[in-house]
C-alpha positions in Angstrom: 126.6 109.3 87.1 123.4 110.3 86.2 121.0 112.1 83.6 118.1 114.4 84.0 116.2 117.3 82.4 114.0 120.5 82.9 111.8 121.7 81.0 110.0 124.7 80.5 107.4 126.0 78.1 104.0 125.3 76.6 101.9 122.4 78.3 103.6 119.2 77.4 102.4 115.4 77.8 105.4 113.8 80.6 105.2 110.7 78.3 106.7 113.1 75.7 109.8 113.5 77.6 109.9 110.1 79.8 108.6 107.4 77.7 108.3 108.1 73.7 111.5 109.8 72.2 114.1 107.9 71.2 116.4 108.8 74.1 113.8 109.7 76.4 114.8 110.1 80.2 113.8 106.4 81.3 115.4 104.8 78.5 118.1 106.9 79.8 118.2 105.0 83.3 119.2 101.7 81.5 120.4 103.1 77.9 122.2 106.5 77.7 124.0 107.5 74.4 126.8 109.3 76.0 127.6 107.9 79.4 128.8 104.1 79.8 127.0 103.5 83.3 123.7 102.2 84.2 121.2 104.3 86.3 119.5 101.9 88.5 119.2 104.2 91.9 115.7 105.6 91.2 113.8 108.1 89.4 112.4 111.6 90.9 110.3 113.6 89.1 108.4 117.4 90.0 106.6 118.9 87.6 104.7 122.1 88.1 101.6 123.2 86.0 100.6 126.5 86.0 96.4 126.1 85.2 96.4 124.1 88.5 95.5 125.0 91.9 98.8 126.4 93.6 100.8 126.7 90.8 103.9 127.0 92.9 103.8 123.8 94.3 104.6 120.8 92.0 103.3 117.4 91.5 106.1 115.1 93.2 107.0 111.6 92.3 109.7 109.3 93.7 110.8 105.7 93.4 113.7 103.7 94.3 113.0 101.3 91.1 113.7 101.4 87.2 111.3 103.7 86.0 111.1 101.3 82.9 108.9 98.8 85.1 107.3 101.4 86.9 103.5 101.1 85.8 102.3 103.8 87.8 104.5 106.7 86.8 103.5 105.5 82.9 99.9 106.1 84.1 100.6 109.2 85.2 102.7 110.3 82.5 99.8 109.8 80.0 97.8 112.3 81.2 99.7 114.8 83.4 100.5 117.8 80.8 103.1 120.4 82.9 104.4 123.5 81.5 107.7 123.0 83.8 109.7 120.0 84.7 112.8 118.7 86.5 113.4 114.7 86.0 116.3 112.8 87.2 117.2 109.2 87.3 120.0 108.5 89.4 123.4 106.6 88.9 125.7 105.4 91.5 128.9 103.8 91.3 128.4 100.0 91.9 129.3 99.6 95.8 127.5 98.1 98.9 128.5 101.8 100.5 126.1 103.3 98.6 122.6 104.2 100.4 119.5 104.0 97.7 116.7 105.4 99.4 113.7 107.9 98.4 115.8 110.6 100.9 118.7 110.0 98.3 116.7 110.5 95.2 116.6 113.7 93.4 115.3 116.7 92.6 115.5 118.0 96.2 112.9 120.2 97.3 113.0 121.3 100.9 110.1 122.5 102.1 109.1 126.4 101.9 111.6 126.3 99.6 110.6 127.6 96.2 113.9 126.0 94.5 114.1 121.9 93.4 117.0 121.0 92.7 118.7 118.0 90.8 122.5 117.3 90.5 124.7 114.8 87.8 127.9 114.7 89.3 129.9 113.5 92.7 132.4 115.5 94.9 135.2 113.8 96.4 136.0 112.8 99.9 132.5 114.4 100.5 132.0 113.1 104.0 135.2 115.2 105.2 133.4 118.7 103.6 130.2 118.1 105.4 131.2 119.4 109.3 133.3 122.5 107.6 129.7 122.6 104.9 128.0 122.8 107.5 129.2 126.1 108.7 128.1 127.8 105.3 124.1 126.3 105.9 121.4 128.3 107.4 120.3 126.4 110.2 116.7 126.0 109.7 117.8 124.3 106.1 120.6 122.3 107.6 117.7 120.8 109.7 115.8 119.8 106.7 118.5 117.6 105.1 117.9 113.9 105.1 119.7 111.9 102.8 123.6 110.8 102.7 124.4 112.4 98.8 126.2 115.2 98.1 123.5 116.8 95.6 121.5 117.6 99.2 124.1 119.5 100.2 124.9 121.5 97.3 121.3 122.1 96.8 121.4 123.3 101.0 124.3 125.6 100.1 122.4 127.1 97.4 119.0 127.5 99.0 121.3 129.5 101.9 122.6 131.9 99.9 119.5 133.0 98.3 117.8 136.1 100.3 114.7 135.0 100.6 114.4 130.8 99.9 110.6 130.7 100.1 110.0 133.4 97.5 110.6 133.9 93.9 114.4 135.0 92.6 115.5 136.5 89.5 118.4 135.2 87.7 120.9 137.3 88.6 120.0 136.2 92.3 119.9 132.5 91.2 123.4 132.9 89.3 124.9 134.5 92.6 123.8 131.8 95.1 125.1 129.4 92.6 128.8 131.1 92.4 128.9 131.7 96.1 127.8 127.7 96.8 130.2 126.4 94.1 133.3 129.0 95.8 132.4 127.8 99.3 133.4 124.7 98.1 136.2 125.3 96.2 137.3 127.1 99.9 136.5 123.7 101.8 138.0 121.5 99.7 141.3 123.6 99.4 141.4 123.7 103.3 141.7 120.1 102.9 143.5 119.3 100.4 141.5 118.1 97.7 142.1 118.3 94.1 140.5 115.2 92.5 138.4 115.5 89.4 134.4 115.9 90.6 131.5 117.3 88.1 128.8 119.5 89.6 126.0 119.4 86.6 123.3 120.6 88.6 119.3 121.3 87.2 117.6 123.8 89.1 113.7 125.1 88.6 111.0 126.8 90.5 108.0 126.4 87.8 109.0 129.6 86.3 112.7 129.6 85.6 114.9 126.9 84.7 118.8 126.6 85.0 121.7 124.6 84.3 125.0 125.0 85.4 127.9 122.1 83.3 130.8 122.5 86.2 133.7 120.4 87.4 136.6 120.9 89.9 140.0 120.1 89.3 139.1 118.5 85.6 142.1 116.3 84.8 143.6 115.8 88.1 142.9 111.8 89.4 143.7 109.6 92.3 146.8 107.6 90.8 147.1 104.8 93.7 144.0 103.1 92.6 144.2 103.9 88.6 140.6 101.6 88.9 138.9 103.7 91.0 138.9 106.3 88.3 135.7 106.5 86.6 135.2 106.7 83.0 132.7 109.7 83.7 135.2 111.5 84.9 137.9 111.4 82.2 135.8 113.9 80.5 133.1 116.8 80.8 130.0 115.5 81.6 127.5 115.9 79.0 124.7 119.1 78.6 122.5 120.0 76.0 119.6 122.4 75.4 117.5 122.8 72.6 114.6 125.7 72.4 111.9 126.1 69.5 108.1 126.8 69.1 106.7 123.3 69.6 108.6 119.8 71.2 106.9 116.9 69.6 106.4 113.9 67.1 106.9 115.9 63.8 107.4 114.4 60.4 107.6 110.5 61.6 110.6 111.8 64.4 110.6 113.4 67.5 112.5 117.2 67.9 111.9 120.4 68.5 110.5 122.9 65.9 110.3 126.5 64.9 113.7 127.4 66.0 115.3 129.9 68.8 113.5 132.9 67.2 110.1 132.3 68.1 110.5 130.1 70.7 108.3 129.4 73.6 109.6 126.1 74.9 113.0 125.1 76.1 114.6 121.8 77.1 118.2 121.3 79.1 119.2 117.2 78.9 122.0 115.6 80.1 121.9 114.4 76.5 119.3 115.0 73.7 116.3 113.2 73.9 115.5 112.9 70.2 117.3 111.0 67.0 117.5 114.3 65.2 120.4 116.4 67.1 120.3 119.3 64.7 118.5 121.4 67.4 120.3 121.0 70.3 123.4 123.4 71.2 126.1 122.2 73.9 126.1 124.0 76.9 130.0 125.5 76.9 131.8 124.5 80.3 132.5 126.5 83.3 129.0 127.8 82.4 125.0 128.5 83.2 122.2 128.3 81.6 118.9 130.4 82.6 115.4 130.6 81.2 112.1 132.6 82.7 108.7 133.2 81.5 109.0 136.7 82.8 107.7 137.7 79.1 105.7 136.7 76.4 108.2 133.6 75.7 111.1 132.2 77.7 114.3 134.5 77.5 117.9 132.7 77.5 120.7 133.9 79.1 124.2 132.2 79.4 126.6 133.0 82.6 130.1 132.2 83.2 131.4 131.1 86.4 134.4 131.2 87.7 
C-alpha cells in the first residue's frame, strides 16, 4: 500500500512536508507509523503555485527511486514554496508481476485535464474489470492511459464523469464523478463476481480544491484458499487524517499545525500525520469525502458520505 498527501493553503516550503517532520512523506516510503509495508515503487510529486506563470499547470516530478536518496528532489524541495500539493510514494506488494515504471507512478495527471489524481489502495482481479471499465471511459481519455495500475483507471473513470475535464469543477461536481466512478465499479465487479476486500483511498487536487475520499469494497470479506495472500493492509481501514489551522510549521521545538479550524487558512490530508504532536489531526470517518477550496477568503471544509 501506499501513503501520500495534499495540501492546500498559504505558500509552504516542500521540505516542510517531504523532508523535516517527523513523519514526513519520504520517511514515509521506508518508515510509516501506521502501515507495516515498505514503499519502495517511487515517488510522484505536483505541486501548483499560484504567483507563478500559469497557475493551473503544476510543477511535476517523478522517480522510480527512494526519495530518501534522491538528491535532486531535496534541491528542489528547499526552495520550491507551493500553495497546493499532491505527493505520493508508492507501495506494491513484493512480486516480480509487479511493473515499476514512471507510467505507474502517481498522481496521475492526463493531459488537458485539470484533475491529478493519486490513489492508496488496490482492487482485486483488476485485469478482469479493465475490458467491461473500459466501456464507462470517454474515449479520448481511455487513449491517454499508459501505465498497468489500477489508480490510472479509477482516476480515467473519474475524469469521464466530470462535464467538462479541462475546466474547473465545484465540489458538488467533484463528489458526483467520484460516486458515479466508485458505483461503476461496484456494478463491474458484481457482474463478475467479486467480493474481496480492496481499499480505494484516493487524493485528488486541481491547485484550488483538494479532496479525499477513505473507501473500501467488500471490507471483511478475504480470499480463504491462500490465507497468505491476505495482506495485513487489508484486515483493516486504511489510514486518513487531516489537520487544518492558521500556519503548518516548526513551532515551539516541534512540528504541527497552529491556530486551529476557526481561523484557518491551510489544510493538510495524510495517509497518516506528519508531525509528533497528533492533537491536530481529526480521522477522516469511513465510507466518506473530504473537500477543501479557496473559493473565499480561507479554505472551506466540507465532509460527504458515499454510498
Amino acid at each position: 500500500m501506499c501513503r501520500a498527501l495534499a495540501y492546500l493553503g498559504q505558500p509552504v516550503l516542500l521540505d516542510n512536508l517531504l523532508y523535516q517532520p517527523d513523519s514526513a512523506l519520504v520517511n514515509q516510503a521506508f518508515m510509516p507509523k501506521m502501515l507495516h509495508m515498505l514503499n519502495l515503487a517511487g515517488f510522484g510529486l505536483k505541486a501548483w503555485d499560484r504567483h507563478s506563470p500559469e497557475p493551473e499547470v503544476p510543477y511535476s516530478y517523478a522517480s522510480t527511486s527512494l526519495p530518501v536518496f534522491d538528491r535532486n528532489l531535496k534541491a528542489l524541495a528547499a526552495k520550491i514554496r507551493p500553495t497546493c500539493v499532491l505527493g505520493h510514494v508508492r507501495g506494491v506488494a513484493y512480486s516480480t508481476e509487479v511493473e515499476i515504471s514512471l507510467q505507474n507512478t502517481h498522481p496521475f495527471h492526463f493531459p488537458g485535464v485539470r484533475l491529478a489524481l493519486a490513489h492508496n489502495g488496490d482492487l482485486a482481479r483488476m485485469n478482469e474489470m479493465k475490458p467491461r471499465l473500459a466501456r464507462a471511459i470517454r474515449p479520448e481519455i481511455l487513449g491517454m492511459i499508459r501505465g498497468t495500475t489500477d489508480s490510472e483507471w479509477i482516476y480515467a473513470l473519474i475524469a469521464s464523469r466530470l462535464d467538462d475535464p479541462g475546466a474547473a469543477s465545484g465540489a458538488d461536481e467533484l463528489v458526483r464523478a467520484v460516486d458515479e466512478a466508485l458505483r461503476t465499479i461496484r456494478k463491474v465487479r458484481a457482474e463478475l463476481g467479486i467480493a474481496t476486500s480492496s481499499s480505494v483511498n484516493l487524493f485528488l487536487a486541481t491547485g484550488e480544491q483538494i479532496a479525499a475520499v477513505r473507501y473500501c469494497f467488500d471490507f471483511g470479506c478475504y480470499s480463504t484458499a491462500d490465507p497468505c495472500r491476505v495482506h495485513e493492509a487489508n484486515l483493516g481501514f486504511l489510514s486518513l487524517w487531516y489537520t487544518s489551522g492558521r500556519e503548518y510549521g516548526f513551532h515551539d521545538g516541534e512540528w504541527k499545525m497552529i491556530g486551529g479550524a476557526d481561523t484557518a487558512d491551510s489544510i493538510m490530508i495524510a495517509s497518516e500525520p506528519l508531525t509528533r504532536d497528533t492533537s491536530t489531526w481529526l480521522e477522516v470517518p469511513e465510507y466518506s469525502m473530504l473537500c477543501a477550496d479557496t473559493s473565499s477568503a480561507r479554505p472551506s471544509v466540507a465532509m460527504h458520505y458515499l454510498d
